[in-house]
N, C-alpha and C positions, 0 to 999 in steps of 0.2 A: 699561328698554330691552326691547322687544320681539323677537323672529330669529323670521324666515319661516323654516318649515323646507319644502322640498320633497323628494316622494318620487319616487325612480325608482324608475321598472318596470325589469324585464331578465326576459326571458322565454328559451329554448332554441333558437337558430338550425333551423329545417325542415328545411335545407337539410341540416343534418349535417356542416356542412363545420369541418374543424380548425383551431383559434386556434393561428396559426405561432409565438406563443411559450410559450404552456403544453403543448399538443399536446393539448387537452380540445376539447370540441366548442362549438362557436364562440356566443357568446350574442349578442340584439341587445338592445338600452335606447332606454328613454324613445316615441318617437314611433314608430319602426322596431318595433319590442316590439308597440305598440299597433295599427297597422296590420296588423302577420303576426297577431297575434291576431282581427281584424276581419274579414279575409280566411278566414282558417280556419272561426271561425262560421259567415259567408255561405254560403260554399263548401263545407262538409260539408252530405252528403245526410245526414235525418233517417233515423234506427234504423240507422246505417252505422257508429256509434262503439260499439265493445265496452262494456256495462255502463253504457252513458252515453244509451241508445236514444233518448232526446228531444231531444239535443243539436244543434246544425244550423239547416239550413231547409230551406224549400219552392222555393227559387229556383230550382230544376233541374226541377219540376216545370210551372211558370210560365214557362219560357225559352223552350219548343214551344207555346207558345198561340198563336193569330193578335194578333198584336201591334194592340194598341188603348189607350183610354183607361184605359179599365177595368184592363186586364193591367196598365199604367205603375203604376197606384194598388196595385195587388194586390203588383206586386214592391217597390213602395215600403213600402207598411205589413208586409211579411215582412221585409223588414232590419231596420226600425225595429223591430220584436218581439223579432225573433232576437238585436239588438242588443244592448238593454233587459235580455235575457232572461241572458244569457250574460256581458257586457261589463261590468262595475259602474264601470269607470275610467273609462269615456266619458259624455258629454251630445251624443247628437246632436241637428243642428239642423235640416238639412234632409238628404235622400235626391231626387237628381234622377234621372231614365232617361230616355234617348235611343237611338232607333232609328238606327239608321244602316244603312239597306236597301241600300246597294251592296254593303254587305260583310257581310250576311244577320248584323247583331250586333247587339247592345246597348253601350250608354255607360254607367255607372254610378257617379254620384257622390258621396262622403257627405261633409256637412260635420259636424265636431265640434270638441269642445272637451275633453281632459284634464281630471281632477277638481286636478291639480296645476298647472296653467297657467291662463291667460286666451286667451292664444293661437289663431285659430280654424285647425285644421287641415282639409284634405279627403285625400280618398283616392280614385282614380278607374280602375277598373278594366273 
């Protein structure tokens, strides 16, 4: 008899907000975990992490470009690196980007998968 074992993540709530019944600081798991982690990667500017100067991307660099083909591809394969680079629980699958010119933004999609699920998750920011 064989037992699948699965592993959860639990990573440190950002937010810093208190778990009303321990009074410790509040943690998130499993998919929630993996997304604030996914987020932070993206999202931190490179040499802006104390002692960790590589850490991050280029995406803040790439967001004031005149938006084109090109740029779509550029902030696609920066996720996907940054991802790769930083992320080891994930396999992503694709990285979409859309303009959305009424409201001077971008769309940003990622599809992934858990090294502990089959399950496809996205995230879209």
């Amino acid at each position: 008899m064989s037992s699948l074992t699965t592993r959860q993540y639990k990573d440190i709530d950002l937010a810093f907000s208190r778990n009303p019944i321990t009074g410790d600081v509040a943690k998130k798991a499993d998919n929630n975990a993996i997304k604030q982690s996914l987020k932070n990667i993206i999202m931190t500017q490179l040499y802006t992490s104390p002692f960790h100067h590589d850490f991050g991307s280029k995406l803040y660099r790439l967001l004031f470009e005149p938006f084109s083909t090109l740029t779509s591809i550029a902030i696609q394969m920066e996720i996907e690196t940054s991802i790769a680079n930083y992320e080891p629980r994930v396999m992503v699958s694709s990285v979409s980007v859309d303009e959305i010119p009424e409201k001077n933004s971008l769309s940003i999609s990622i599809k992934y998968t858990t090294l502990n699920s089959t399950l496809p998750q996205t995230l879209t920011f």
